[in-house]
N, C-alpha and C positions, 0 to 999 in steps of 0.2 A: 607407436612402434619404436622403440629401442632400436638403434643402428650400433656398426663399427665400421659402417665404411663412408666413404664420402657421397653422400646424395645427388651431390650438387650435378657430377656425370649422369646423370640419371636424369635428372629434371632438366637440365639443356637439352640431352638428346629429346627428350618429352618433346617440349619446345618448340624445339625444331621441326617436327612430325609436324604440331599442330597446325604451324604455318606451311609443312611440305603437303599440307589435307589439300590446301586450299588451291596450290598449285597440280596436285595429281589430277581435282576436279576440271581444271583448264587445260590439260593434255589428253588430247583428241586420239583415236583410237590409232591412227597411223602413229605417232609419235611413241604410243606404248609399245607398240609392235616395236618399232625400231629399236627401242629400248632393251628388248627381249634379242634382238637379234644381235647387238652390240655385246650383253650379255653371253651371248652365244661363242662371239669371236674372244674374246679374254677366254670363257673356258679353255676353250679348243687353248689357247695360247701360255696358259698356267696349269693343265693339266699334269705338267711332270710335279711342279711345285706341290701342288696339292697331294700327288701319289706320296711323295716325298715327308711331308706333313705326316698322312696318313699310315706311313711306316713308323715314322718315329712313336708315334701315339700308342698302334700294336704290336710294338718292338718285335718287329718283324726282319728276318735278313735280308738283305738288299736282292739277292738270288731265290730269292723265297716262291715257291709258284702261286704260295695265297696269296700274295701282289697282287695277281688276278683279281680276287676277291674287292680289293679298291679300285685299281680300273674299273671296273663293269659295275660297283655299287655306289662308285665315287661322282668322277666327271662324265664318265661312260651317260649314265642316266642324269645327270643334270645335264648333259648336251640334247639328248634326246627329248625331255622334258622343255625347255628352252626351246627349241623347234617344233614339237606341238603345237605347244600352246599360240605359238607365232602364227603357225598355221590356222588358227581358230580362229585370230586376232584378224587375218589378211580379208576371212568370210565374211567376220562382220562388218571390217570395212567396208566391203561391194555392199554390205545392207542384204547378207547370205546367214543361212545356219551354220553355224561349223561342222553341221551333218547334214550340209546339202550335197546330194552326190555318193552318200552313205548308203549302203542297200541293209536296211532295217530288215529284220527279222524275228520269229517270235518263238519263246522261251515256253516251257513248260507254264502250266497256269493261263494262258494265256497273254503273261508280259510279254513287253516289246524288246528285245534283244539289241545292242546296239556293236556289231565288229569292233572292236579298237586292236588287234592284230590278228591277220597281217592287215596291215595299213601301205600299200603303195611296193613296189618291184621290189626293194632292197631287204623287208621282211620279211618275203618269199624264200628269197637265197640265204638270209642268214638264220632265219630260224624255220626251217622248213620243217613242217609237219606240226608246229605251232601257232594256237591260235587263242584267242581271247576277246568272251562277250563280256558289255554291260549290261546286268541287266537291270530294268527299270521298273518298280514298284506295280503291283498288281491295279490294274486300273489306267493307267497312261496310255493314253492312244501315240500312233506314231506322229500326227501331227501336232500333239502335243509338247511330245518330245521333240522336234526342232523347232517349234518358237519360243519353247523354253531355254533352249541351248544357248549360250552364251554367259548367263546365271546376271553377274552386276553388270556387264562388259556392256550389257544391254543399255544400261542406262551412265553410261560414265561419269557425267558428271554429279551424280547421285554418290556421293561417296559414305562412307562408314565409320567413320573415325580411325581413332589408333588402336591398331594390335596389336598385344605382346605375343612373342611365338617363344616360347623355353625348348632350345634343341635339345634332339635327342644326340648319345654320349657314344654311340655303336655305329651306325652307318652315315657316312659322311654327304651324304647327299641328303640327307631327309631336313633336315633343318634349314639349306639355299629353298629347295624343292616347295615347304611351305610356307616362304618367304612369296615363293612367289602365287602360291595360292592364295594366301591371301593378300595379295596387291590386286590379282587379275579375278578372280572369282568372286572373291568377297569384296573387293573395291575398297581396302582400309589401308592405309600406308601403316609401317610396318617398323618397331622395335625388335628386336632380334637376340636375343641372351643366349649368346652359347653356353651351352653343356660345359664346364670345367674342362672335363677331358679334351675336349677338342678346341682347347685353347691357341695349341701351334697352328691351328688352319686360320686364324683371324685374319694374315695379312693375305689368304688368300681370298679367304670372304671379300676383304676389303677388295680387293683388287677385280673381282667379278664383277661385284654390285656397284661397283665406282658409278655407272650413269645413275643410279637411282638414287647412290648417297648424294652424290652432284646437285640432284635435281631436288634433294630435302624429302624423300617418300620413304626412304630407308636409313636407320642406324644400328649400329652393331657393338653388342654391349658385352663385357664379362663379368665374372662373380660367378658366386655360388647362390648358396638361399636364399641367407639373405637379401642377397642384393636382385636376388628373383622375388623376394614376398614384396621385397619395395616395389617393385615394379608394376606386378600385377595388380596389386590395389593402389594404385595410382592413381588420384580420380580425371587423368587425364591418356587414362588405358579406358578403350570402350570394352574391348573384349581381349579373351586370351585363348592359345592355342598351344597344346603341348604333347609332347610323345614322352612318355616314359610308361610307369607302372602304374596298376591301380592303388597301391599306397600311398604314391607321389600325388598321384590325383588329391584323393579322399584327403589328403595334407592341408594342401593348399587352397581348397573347397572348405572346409570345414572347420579345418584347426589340426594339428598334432593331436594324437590319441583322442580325438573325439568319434562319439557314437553316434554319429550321424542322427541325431535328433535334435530340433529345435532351427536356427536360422541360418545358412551356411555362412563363414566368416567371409566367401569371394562373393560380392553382391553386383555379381554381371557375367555376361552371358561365358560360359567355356567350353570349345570343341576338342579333343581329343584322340589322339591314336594311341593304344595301349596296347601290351600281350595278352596275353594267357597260356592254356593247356593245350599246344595248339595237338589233335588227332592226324595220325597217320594210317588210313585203314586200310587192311591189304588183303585182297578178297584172294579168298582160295582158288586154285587153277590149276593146271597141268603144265608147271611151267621146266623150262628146261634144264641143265647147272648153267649155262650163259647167264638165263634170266635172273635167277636167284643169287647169285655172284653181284650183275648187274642191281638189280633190286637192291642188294645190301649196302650197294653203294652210296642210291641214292635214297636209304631213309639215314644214313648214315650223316649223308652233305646237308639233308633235313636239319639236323639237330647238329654238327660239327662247323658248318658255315662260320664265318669270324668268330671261331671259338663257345658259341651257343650263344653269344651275345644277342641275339635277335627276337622282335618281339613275337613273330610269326613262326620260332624256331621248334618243329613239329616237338614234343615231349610225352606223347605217349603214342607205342605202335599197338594198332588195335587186329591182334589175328584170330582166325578161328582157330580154336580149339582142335578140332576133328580133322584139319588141313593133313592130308597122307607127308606134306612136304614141309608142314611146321618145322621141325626140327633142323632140318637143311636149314631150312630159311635163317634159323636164329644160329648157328654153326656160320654160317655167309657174315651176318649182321654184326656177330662179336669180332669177327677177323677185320671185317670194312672199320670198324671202331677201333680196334686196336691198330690198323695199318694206316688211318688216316694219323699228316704230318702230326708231331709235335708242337703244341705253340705255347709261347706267355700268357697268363690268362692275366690281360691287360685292365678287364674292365675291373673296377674296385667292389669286394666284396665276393668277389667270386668264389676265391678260396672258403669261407665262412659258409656260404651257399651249398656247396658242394658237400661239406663235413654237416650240413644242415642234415642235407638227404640222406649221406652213410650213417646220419644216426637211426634214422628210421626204417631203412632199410642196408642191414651193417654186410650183408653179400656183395655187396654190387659192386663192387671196385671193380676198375678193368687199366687198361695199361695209359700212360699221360694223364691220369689224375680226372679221367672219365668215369661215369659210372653211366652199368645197364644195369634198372633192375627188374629183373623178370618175376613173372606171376604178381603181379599188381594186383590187390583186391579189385574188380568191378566196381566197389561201393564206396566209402567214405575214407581215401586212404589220402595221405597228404600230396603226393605226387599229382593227383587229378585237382588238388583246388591248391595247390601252389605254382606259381611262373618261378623257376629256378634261377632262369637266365644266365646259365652256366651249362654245360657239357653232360646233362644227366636225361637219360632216357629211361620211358618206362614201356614197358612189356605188358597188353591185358588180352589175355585170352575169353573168346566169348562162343556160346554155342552156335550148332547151324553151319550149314555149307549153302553157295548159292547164294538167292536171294532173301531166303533167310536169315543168313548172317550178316548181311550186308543192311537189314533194316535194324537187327540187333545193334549193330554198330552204330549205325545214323544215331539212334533212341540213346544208346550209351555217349554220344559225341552231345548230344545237344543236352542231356537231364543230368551229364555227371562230369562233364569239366568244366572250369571257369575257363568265361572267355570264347569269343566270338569270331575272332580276329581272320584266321585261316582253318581249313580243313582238306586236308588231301586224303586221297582216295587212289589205291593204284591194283588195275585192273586189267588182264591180257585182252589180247583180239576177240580169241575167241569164248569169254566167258561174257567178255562185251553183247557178242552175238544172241549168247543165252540171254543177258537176264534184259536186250531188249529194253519197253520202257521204262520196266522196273529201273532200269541203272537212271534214266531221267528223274525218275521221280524219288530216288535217294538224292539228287541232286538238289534237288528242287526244295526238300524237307530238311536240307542239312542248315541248321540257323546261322549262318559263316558270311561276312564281311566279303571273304576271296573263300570260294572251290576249286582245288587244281585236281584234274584228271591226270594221270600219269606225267603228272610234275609238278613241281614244288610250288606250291603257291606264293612263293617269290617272283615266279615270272609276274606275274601282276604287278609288284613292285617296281617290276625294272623295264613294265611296256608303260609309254606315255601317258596313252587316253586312256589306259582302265582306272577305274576308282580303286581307291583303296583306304580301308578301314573299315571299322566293325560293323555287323550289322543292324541294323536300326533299331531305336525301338529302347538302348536304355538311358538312364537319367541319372542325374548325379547322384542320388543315394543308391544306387546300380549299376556301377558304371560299366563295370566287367573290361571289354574291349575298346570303351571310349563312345564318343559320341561326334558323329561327321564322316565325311570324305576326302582325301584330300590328291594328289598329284590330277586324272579324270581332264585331260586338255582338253578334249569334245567342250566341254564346260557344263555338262548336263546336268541336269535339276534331276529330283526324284529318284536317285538310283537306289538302289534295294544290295548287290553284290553284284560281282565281278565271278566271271568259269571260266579257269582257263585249260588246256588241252595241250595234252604232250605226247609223242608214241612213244607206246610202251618199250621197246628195243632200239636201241641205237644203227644207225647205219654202219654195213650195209644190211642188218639183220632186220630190220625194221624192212626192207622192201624185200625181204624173202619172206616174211613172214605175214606179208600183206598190207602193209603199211604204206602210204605214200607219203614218205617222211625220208628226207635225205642228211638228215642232221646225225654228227655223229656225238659222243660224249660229250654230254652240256660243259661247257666253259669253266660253269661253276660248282662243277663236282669236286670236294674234297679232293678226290683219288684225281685229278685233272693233273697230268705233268707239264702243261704247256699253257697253264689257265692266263701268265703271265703276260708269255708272248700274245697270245689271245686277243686277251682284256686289252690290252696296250693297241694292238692294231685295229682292235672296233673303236676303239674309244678317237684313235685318230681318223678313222674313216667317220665315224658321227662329227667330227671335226671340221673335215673338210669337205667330205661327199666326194673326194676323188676315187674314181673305179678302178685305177690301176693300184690303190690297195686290196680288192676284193683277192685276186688269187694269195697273195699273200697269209689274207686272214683264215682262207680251207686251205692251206698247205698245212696252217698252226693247229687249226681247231681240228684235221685230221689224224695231225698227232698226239692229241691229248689225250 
């Protein structure tokens, strides 16, 4: 392999791992916790830095309310994650499940369900009326599922060798996040290539992971490809770990413009988290203008979030046809799109992405260099098998009211988009009531990594112990949504997907309307005018655990 950069930073940091294996296998399960929890206090202690970092990258105004947006997907969840998984670490020390004391439960099909929110007082109060299972592969019994829980942790000094992880370049948390899933799950001390873009965060990386650089189990590397193709075929990398796309994949697996036929050029094992197509399906109802205003909002934050950068960022809205209130709906939809902030579309390429879409669909323009484009063919149109990853939403109408259209949609979500990763579903109280188990058993059929019920299947993201990543089952000439799990603090083996659940109305409409959900406007809605102050006050209460910020943070989040 041809270079133009210098190696030699590469092959020390190697190096260095191989002899940091040998010491991760001699630190005992109390020493890693504490490691995790050291990690814990630097966050909380460099969280402004980080924000800070993370503005400059999406040239964002210092007053800006998507601020919020890295709070809550920044340090916010890396504190939280860090406390997790600590908590798992503390179980097995006593010689516990990390799901002992868990009230197991079971899922459509007969799997075993596993709560990972709410988890304990503080997720009650701050995300009330939300909640999130894992569930675990058809066939796992529940005692199964806790003496499997803990995954490597179980055997620590069994270690894995070296992984390379290639961060991803969009949310600032995912690349610390599975740094440390694979130190503690998979037991592999851990090279770390940041993403170009998120180059200004290094000295904050550095300053996090200092106990683990310390101790030789972690290094943290920059470059771009090349100096990532070096890496990964390093024959002193066991395996590798990456988020981006499935182009980037199929690259770096196979070769540049290969057809996926004959021997793949990466000749060792690779996990992945990836996008797709992600569906947004929104079953017909008798909903009210609140709801449909609200509603617009949030398929709007679906796809607007850090500018559509995201790989779960919903991209096509699937409505009925025959809905009496279609039209409202998408009258709401284009206003929430055209009213959501203004931003840089930081990530590179986007611009070109965008003008991709308006070539294929030349209507769709709408205001900030956003496109909707409605009336999507059902069948073979590029919108349903391209990840845009940019600001473009699609529109598909499909027959049937009820429970008919809602299997219509499942069948349309799993045979006609690429891509596994998320699928949302948003659905009132009382149509809820109608369709009964049928609405289980849409759930159940939907083939999704994460199902969110009346919320964005990012809350999965942003709760500790749910899994997250696509759903099982493809393989590297398939990749679709990737292959693996990763954040899951529980540390559970077997999981199949993550359901999460949200009320459908915000407070205090939600407890007129039968709800018992006291949560008002999620934090991280686009339309959120206070996401900032918000984001900033959870992020320091995950910080420190002091209770005398709790009124603080419903003063903020009631104003949002």
């Amino acid at each position: 392999m041809s270079t133009t950069f210098d190696t030699a930073v590469i092959d020390t940091a190697l190096a260095d791992l191989t002899e940091g294996e040998k010491t991760w296998a001699a630190t005992g399960l109390r020493r890693r916790r504490e490691l995790l929890d050291e990690l814990h206090a630097l966050t909380a202690r460099d969280a402004e830095a980080w924000v800070a970092a993370a503005r400059t990258i999406k040239k964002l105004d210092v007053d800006s309310p998507l601020l919020g947006e890295e709070w809550m997907s920044g340090p916010m969840t890396m504190l939280a994650g860090a406390a997790a998984l600590s908590e798992s670490m503390a179980a097995l020390e006593k010689g516990a499940s990390p799901i002992d004391g868990v009230e197991l439960t079971t899922a459509p099909g007969g799997r075993v369900a596993v709560p990972a929110l709410p988890h304990g007082i503080y997720d009650k109060l701050l995300l009330s009326g939300f909640s999130a299972d894992v569930w675990l592969k058809p066939g796992v019994d529940a005692a199964t599922a806790r003496r499997k829980a803990g995954l490597a942790q179980l055997e620590p000094a069994a270690t894995n060798g070296v992984g390379a992880v290639l961060g991803a370049g969009n949310i600032m948390s995912i690349a610390p996040l599975d740094t440390l899933y694979e130190l503690y799950a998979n037991n592999r001390v851990v090279a770390l290539k940041l993403n170009p873009i998120t180059d200004p965060l290094l000295p904050v990386f550095q300053a996090i992971f200092a106990p683990f650089i310390e101790l030789g189990v972690v290094r943290i590397l920059t470059g771009g490809a090349p100096e990532g193709g070096y890496l990964v075929n390093h024959p002193q990398v066991a395996h590798v770990h990456m988020t981006g796309g499935a182009p980037t994949h199929d690259a770096i697996v196979w070769g540049p413009g290969s057809d996926k036929t004959g021997e793949p050029v990466l000749a060792k094992p690779i996990t992945s988290e990836l996008g797709g197509v992600a569906p947004c399906i929104v079953v017909p109802g008798d909903w009210s203008a609140a709801d449909l205003k609200f509603q617009a909002e949030h398929v709007a934050t679906q796809r607007l979030h850090n500018g559509g950068y995201n790989c779960v960022a919903a991209q096509t809205v699937v409505l009925a046809a025959d809905w009496p209130l279609k039209d409202q709906f998408l009258t709401e939809l284009r206003a929430a799109i055209d009213a959501a902030p203004a931003r840089t579309a930081y990530y590179p390429g986007s611009d070109n992405r965008v003008a991709g879409a308006l070539a294929s669909y030349p209507d769709a323009a709408r205001a900030n260099g956003r496109l909707l484009v409605e009336n999507v063919p059902a069948g073979d149109s590029p919108l349903l098998r391209t990840e845009y990853f940019s600001p473009v939403l699609g529109v598909v109408e499909l027959p049937g009211l009820g429970a008919e259209f809602l299997g219509n949609a499942v069948d349309f979500a799993n045979d006609e988009l690429m891509g596994t990763l998320g699928a949302n579903i948003i659905v009132d109280p009382a149509t809820i009531t109608e369709l009964g188990a049928k609405l289980d058993t849409a759930i159940e059929n939907l083939r999704y990594g994460t199902v969110a019920l009346n919320v964005w299947t990012a809350l999965a993201f942003l709760t500790p112990r749910a899994s997250w990543g696509a759903y099982p089952g493809h393989t590297i000439d398939d990749i679709q949504s990737g292959i693996g799990v990763v954040h899951n603090a529980f540390l559970l083996d077997d999981v199949e997907r993550t359901v999460v659940r949200g009320p459908f109305r915000p407070a205090p409409r939600s407890i007129l309307g039968g709800e018992l959900a006291l949560s008002p406007k999620p934090p991280w809605f686009v339309s959120n005018k206070t996401a900032t102050s918000t984001g900033r006050k959870l992020t320091d209460f995950y910080g420190d655990g002091k209770l005398r910020r709790l009124p603080g943070i419903f003063v903020s989040a009631l104003r949002g």
